[in-house]
C-alpha positions as CSV (number, residue, x, y, z in Angstrom):
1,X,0.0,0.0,0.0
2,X,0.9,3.2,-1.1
3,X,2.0,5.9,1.5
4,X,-0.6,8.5,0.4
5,X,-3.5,5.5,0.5
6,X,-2.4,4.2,3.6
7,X,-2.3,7.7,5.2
8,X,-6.2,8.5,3.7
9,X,-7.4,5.1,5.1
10,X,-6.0,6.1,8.3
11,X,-8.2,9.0,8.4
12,X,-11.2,7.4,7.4
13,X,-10.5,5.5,10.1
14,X,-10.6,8.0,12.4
15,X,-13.7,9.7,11.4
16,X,-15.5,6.5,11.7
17,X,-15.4,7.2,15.6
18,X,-15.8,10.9,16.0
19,X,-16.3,10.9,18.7
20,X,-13.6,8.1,20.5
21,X,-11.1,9.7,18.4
22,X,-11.9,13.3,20.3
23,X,-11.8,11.7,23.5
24,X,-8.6,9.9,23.0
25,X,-7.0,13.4,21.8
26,X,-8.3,15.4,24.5
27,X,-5.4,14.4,26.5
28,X,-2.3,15.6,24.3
29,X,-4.5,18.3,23.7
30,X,-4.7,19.7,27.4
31,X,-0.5,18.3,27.3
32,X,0.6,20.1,24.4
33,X,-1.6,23.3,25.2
34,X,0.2,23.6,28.5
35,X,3.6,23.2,27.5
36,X,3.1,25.8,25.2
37,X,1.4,28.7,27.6
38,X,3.9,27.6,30.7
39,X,7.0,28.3,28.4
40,X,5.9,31.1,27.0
41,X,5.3,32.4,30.4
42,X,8.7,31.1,31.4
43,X,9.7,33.0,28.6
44,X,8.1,36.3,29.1
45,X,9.2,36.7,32.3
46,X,12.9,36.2,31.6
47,X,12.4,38.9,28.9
48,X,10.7,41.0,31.2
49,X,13.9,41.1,33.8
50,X,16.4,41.2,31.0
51,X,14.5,44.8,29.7
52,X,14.1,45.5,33.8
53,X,18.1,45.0,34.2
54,X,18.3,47.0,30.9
55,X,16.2,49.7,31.6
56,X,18.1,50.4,35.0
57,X,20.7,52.1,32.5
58,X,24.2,50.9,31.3
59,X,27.5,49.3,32.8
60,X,25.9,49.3,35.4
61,X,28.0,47.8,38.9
62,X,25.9,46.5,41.5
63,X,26.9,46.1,45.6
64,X,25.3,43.8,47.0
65,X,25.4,41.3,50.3
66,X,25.9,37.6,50.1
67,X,26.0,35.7,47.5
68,X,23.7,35.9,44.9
69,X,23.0,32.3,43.9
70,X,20.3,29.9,43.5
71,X,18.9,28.5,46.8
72,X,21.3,31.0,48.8
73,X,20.0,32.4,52.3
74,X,19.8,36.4,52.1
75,X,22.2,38.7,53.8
76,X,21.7,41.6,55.7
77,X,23.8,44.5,54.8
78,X,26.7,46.3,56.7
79,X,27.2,48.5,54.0
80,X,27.0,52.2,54.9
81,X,27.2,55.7,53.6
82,X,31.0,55.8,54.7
83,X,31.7,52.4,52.1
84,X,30.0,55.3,49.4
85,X,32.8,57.1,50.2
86,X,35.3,54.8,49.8
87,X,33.9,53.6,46.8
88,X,34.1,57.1,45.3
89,X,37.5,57.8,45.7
90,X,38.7,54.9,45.1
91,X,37.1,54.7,41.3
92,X,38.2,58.8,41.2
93,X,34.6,60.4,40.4
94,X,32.4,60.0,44.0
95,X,29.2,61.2,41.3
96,X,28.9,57.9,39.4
97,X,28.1,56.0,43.1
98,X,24.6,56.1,44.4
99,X,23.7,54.2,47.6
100,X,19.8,53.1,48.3
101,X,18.0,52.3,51.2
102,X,14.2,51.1,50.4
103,X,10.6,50.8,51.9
104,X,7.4,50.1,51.0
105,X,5.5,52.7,53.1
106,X,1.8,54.7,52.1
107,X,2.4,58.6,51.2
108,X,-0.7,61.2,52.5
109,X,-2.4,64.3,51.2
110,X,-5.1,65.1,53.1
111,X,-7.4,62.0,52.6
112,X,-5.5,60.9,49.4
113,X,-3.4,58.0,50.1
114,X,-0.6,56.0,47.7
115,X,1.0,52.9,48.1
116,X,4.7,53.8,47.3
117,X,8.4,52.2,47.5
118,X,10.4,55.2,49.6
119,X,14.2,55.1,47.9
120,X,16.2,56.9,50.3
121,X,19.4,57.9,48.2
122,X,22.0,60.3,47.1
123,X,21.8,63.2,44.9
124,X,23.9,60.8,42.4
125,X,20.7,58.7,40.6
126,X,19.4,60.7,37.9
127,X,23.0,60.4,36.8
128,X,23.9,56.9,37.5
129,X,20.7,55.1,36.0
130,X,20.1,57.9,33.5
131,X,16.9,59.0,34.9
132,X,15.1,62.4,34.0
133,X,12.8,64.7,35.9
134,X,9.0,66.1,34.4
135,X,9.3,68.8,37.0
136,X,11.4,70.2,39.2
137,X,15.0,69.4,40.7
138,X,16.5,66.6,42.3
139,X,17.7,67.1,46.3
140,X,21.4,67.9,46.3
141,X,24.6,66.8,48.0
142,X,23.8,69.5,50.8
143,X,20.1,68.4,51.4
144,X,22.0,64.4,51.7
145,X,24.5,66.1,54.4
146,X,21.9,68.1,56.2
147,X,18.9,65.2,56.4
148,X,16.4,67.6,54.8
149,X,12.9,66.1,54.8
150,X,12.7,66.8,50.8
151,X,11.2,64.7,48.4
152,X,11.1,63.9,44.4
153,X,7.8,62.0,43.6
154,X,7.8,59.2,40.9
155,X,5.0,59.5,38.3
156,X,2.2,57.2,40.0
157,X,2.1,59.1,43.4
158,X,2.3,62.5,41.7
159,X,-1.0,61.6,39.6
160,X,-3.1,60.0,42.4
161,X,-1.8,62.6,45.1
162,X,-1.9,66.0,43.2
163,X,-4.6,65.3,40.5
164,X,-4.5,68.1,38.3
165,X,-2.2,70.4,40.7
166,X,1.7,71.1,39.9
167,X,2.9,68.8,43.1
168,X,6.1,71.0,43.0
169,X,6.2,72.6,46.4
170,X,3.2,70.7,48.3
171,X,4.0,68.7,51.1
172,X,3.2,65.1,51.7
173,X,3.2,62.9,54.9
174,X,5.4,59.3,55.1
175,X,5.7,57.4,57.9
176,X,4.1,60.6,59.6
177,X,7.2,62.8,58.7
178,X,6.5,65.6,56.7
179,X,8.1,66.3,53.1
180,X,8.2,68.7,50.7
181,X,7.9,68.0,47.4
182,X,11.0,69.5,45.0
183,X,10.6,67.4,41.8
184,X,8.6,64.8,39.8
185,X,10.2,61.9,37.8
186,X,9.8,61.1,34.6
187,X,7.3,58.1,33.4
188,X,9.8,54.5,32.8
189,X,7.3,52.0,33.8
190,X,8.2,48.7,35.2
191,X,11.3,46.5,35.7
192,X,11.6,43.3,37.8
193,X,7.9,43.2,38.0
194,X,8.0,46.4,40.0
195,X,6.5,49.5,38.9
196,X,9.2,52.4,39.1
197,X,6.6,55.0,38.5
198,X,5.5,54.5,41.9
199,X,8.8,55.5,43.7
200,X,9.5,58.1,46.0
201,X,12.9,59.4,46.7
202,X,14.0,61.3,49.5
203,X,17.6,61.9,51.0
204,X,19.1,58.3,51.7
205,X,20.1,60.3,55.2
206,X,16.4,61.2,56.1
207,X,15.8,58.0,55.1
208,X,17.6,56.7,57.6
209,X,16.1,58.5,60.0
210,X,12.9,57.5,59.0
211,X,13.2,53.8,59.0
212,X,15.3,53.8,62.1
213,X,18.6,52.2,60.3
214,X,22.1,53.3,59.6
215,X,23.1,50.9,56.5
216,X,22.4,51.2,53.3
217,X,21.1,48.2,51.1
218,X,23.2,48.6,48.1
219,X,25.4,50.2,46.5
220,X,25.1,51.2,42.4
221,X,28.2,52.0,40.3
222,X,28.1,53.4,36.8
223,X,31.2,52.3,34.7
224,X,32.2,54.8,32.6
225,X,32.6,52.4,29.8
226,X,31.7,48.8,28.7
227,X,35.6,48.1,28.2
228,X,36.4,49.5,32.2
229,X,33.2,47.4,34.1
230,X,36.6,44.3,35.0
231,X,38.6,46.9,36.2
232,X,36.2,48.7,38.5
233,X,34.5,45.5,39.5
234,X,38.1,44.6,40.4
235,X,38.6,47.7,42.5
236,X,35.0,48.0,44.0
237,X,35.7,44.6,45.6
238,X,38.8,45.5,46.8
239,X,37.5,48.5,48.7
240,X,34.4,46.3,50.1
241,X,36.1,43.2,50.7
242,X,39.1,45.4,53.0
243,X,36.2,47.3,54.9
244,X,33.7,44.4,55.6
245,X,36.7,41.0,55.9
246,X,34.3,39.2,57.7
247,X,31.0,39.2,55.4
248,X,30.6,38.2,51.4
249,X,30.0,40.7,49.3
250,X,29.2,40.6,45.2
251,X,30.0,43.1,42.4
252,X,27.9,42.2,40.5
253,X,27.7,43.3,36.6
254,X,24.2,43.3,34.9
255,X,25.2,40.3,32.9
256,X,25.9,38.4,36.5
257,X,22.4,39.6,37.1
258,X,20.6,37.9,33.8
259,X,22.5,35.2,34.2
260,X,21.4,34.0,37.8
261,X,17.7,34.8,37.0
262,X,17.9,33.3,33.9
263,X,19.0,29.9,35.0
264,X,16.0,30.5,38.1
265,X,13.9,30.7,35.5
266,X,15.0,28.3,33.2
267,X,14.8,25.4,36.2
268,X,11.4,26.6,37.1
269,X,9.9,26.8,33.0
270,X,11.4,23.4,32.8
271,X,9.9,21.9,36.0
272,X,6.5,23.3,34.9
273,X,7.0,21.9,31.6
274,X,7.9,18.8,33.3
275,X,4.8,18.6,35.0
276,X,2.1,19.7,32.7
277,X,4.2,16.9,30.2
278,X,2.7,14.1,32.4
279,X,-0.6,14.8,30.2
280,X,1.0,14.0,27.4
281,X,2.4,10.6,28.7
282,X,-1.6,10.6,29.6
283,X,-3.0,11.3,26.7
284,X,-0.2,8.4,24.9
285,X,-2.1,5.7,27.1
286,X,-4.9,6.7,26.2
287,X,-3.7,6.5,22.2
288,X,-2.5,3.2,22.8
289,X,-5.6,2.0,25.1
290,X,-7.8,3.1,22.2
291,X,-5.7,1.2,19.3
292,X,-5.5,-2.1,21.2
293,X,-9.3,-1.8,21.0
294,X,-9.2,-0.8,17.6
295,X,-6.9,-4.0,16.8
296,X,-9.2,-6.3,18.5
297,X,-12.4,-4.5,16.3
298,X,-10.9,-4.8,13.2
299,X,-9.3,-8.6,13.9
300,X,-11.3,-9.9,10.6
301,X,-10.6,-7.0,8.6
302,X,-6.7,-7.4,9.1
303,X,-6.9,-11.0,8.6
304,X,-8.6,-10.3,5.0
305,X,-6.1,-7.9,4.0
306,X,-3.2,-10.0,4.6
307,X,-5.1,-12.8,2.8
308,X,-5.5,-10.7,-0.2
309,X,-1.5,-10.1,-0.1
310,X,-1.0,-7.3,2.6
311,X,2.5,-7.1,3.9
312,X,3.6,-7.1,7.7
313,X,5.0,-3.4,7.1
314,X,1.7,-2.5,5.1
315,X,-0.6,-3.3,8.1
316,X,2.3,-2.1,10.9
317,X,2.5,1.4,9.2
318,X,-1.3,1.3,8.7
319,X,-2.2,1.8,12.5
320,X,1.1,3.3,13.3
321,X,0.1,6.1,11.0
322,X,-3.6,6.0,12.7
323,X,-1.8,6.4,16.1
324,X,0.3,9.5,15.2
325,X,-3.0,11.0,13.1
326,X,-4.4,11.2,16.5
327,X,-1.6,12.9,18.3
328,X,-0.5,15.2,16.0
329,X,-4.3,16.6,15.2
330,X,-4.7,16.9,19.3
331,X,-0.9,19.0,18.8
332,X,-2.1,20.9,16.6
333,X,-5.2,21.6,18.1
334,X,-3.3,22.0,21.9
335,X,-0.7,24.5,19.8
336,X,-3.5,26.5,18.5
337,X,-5.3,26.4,22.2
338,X,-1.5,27.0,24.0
339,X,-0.7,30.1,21.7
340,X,-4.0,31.2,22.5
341,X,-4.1,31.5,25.8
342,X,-0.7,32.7,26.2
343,X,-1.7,36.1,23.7
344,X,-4.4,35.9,26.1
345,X,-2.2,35.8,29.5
346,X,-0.3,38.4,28.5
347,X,-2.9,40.9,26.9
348,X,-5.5,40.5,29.7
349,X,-2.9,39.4,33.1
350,X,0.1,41.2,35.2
351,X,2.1,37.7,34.2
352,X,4.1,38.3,30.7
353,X,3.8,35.7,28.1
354,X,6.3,35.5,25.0
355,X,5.4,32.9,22.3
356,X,8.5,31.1,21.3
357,X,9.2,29.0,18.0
358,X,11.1,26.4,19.8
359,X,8.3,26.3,22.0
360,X,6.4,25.2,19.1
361,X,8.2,23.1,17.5
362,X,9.0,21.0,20.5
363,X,5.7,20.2,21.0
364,X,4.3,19.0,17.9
365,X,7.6,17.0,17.5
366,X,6.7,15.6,21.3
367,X,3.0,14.7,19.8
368,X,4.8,12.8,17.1
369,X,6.6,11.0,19.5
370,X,4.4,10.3,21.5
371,X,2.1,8.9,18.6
372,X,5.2,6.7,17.4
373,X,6.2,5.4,20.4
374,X,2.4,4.4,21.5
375,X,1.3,3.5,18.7
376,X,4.4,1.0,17.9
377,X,2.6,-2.0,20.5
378,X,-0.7,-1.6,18.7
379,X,0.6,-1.8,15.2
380,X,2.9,-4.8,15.9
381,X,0.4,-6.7,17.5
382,X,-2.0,-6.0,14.0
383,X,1.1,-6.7,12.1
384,X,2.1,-10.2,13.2
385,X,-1.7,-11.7,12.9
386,X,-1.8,-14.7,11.6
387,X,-4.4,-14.3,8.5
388,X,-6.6,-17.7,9.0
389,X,-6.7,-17.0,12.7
390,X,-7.5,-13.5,12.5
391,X,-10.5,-14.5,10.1
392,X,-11.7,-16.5,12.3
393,X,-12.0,-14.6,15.1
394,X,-15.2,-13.6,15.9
């Protein structure tokens, strides 16, 4: 039998049982579906913190506790404004250092509240993370020295807090301190998940005050090239590592950064893969479950054909062919379902979604498989009937 004949028959075959056939591919359906909406998830979300770590500005140098590794307990910082120092004259240009010291804390006007992340700093950010201001000025090195209770307002809080009024000179309540507003950010949206429009940055020193501490959490270091980030990783951990002997610190570049979270995310896409996979292996029982009956159905029918000159191979590829018809239509089907619902994740949802063609392509070569190697029993046992005894069979 002909390739193209065997391949029509095996369709026919198929839509003599609508309905069983459905059934049997609902499994690597559901299988295939979710392998390709959780990897385009896993997907979208390492894209999102690549443009978050990208968006934080270049060659950038990053000071941080610990050890930044998977499954690694956190470390609480020693850091403090006097390792800013240090920092600074030890790279020669004390404005390309900015230190930050964060909480989430709710900002007052009158009865409007906001929900915002106070970033106590130094007059060094707009320069270090190339950041720009709507309105207004950004606090100086004399407001960091004297504590002043000043503050520069990120997008999100300036809208809901001063709707329709300049915010420039109003003051604001955090933490029941008083502020006065000097500037207003520019818009940048989001980046590690985290919305930067809803920031609120106030003197790193009146920030301490605030929250009660004296460290800093990090330290940020703008290389002034791509060719000098090794040589001012290597002295930035020289300066950290002789002030603070007895903890671990990391310099870490933004390529450290992507690839740490990228590996996190990699193991966790794969482990969800993993487990919405076990439909598929499902869904490949149930192929085979159904073909075994289909075998025993059609006992008389492959005992004729083999009388009338059928080959082993001819029947063998006959019901193989019928078992992978069923898995790839449920692939193509749970591609068309999984690419769906991953436009619709990431049109109508918080969590991102990036369709990949890997993705893709995996899975309808997985349905394949999965057809082949269920479908191989089935076929066999067809294929090595004996043609008097499968006539007889009643």
């Amino acid at each position: 039998m002909r390739l193209g004949e065997a391949i029509r028959v095996a369709w026919e075959a198929l839509r003599a049982n609508k309905l069983r056939s459905g059934l049997t591919m609902l499994g690597v359906v559901i299988g295939v579906a979710s392998v390709v909406l959780l990897v385009a998830i896993g997907s979208g979300a390492r894209d999102e913190v690549t443009s978050g770590v990208e968006s934080l500005g270049s060659n950038i140098l990053f000071v941080a506790p610990g050890n930044l590794s998977f499954g690694s307990a956190p470390s609480v910082s020693r850091l403090g404004l006097e390792d800013v120092r240090r920092i600074g004259d030890a790279i020669g240009d004390p404005r390309r250092v900015a230190a930050t010291v964060a909480s989430g804390e709710i900002a007052r006007v009158g009865s409007r509240r906001a929900t915002v992340n106070v970033n106590g700093t130094n007059e060094t950010i707009p320069l270090v993370f190339d950041r720009t201001l709507s309105r207004g000025a950004f606090f100086t090195a004399a407001d960091v020295e004297t504590r002043r209770r000043v503050a520069v307002l990120g997008a999100d809080p300036a809208d809901s807090l001063f709707p329709d009024r300049d915010p420039v000179g109003k003051s604001i309540t955090v933490g029941g301190v008083r502020f006065r507003v000097i500037g207003v950010m520019s818009r940048v949206g989001t980046a590690f998940g985290v919305a930067r429009d809803a920031e609120l940055f106030v003197p790193v020193t009146a920030a301490q005050r605030l929250f009660g501490i004296s460290r800093v959490d990090g330290i940020a270091v703008k290389a002034p090239s791509t060719e000098e980030i090794d040589e001012e990783q290597a002295i930035i951990r020289e300066v950290v590592t002789r002030a603070h002997p007895d903890q671990e610190y990391q310099v870490l570049t933004q390529q450290d950064i992507l690839g740490v979270v990228g590996r996190i995310l990699g193991i966790l896409t794969l482990v969800l893969a993993s487990i919405a996979g076990i439909s598929l292996v499902v869904g490949g029982v149930g192929v085979m479950n159904i073909m075994l009956v289909s075998v025993s159905e059609r006992t008389r029918e492959i005992g004729l054909r083999k009388a009338v000159g059928a080959r082993t191979r001819d029947v063998l590829r006959q019901f193989l062919l019928e078992a992978v018809a069923l898995t790839v239509s449920g692939g193509v089907v749970g591609i068309l379902l999984g690419i769906g619902g991953a436009l619709l994740v990431g049109r109508f949802s918080p969590v991102p979604a990036a369709i990949t063609g890997w993705s893709v392509a995996l899975a309808f070569g997985v349905s394949v498989a999965v057809g082949v190697f269920f479908g191989v029993w089935p076929a066999r046992k067809a294929a090595r009937m004996q043609p008097i005894m499968a006539l007889r069979y009643e």
